[in-house]
VOKOLTI-711436 format. One record per residue (C-alpha): residue in one letter; x, y, z. Coordinates in steps of 0.25 Angstrom, whole numbers, padded with zeros to 4 digits, always signed. Layout:
BEGIN
AXYZ ...
end
This chain:
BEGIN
X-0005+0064+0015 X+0007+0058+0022 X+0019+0052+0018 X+0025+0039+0022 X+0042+0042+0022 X+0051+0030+0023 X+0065+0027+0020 X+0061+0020+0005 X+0051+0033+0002 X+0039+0041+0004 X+0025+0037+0003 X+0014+0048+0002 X+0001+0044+0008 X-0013+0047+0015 X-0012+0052+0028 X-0019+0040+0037 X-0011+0032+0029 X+0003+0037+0033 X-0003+0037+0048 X-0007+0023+0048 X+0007+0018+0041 X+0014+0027+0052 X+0007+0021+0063 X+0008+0007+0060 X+0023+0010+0057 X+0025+0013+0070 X+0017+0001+0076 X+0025-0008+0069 X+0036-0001+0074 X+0033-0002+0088 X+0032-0018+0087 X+0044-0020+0077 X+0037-0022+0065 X+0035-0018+0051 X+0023-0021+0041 X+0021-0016+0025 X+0008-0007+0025 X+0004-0004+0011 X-0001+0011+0008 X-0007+0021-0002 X+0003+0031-0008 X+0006+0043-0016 X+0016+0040-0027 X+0013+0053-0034 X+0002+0062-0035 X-0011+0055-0040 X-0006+0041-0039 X-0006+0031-0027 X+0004+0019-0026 X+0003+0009-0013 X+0017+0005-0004 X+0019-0006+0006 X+0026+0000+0018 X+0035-0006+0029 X+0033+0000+0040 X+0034-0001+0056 X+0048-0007+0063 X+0059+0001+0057 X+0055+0007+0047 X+0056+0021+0046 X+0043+0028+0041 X+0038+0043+0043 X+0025+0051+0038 X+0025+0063+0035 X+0014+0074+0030 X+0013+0077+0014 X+0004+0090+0011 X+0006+0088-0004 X+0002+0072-0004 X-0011+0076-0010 X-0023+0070-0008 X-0025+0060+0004 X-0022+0045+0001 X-0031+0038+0007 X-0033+0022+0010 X-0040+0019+0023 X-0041+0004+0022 X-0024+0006+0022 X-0025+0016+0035 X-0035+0005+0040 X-0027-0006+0037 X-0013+0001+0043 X-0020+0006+0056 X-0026-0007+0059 X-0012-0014+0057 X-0006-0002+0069 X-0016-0004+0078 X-0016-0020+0077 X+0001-0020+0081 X-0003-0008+0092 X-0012-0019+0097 X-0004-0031+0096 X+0009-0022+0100 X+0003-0018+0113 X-0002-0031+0119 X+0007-0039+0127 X+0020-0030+0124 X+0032-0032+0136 X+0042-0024+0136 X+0055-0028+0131 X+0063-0034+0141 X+0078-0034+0137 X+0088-0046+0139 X+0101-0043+0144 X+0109-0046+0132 X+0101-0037+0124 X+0105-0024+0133 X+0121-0029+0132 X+0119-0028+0115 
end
């Protein structure tokens, strides 16, 4: 089990479900977006709630390992979902991407 840590709180869930959130954070990140992903968590022992999550373009969000979660939470249509959303922006993202050239006023601010 992992757990999802933001400023508002801390969501523990399934391992390949923090991975997927963490990676498409960081996509989104890299193009200056943000999206709401929905996930499985652990509320308290025995009892799963769901969340929506923004996550990607300043927002801060960590994972970080939890021996004591319990038993893995699992959802693979989620991590499916989640990985196919990174991959699509990784792909759009790469394609035709200049660098940014800067104007002369921007460098005098």
């Amino acid at each position: 089990m992992k757990r999802i840590v933001m400023s508002f709180g801390e969501f523990l869930t399934g391992d390949e479900i923090a991975d997927a959130v963490s990676r498409y954070s960081l996509a989104l990140a890299k193009t200056h977006q943000t999206e709401v992903v929905e996930i499985p968590y652990r509320s308290t022992p025995g009892r799963v709630e769901r969340v929506r999550l923004q996550i990607g373009w300043l927002v801060d969000i960590g994972v970080a390992d939890d021996r004591e979660g319990g038993r893995e939470l699992l959802e693979p249509e989620t991590v499916q979902l989640i990985q196919e959303s990174a991959d699509a922006l990784k792909r759009v993202g790469s394609l035709g991407e200049e660098p940014r050239s800067w104007t002369r006023w921007e460098y005098d601010l």
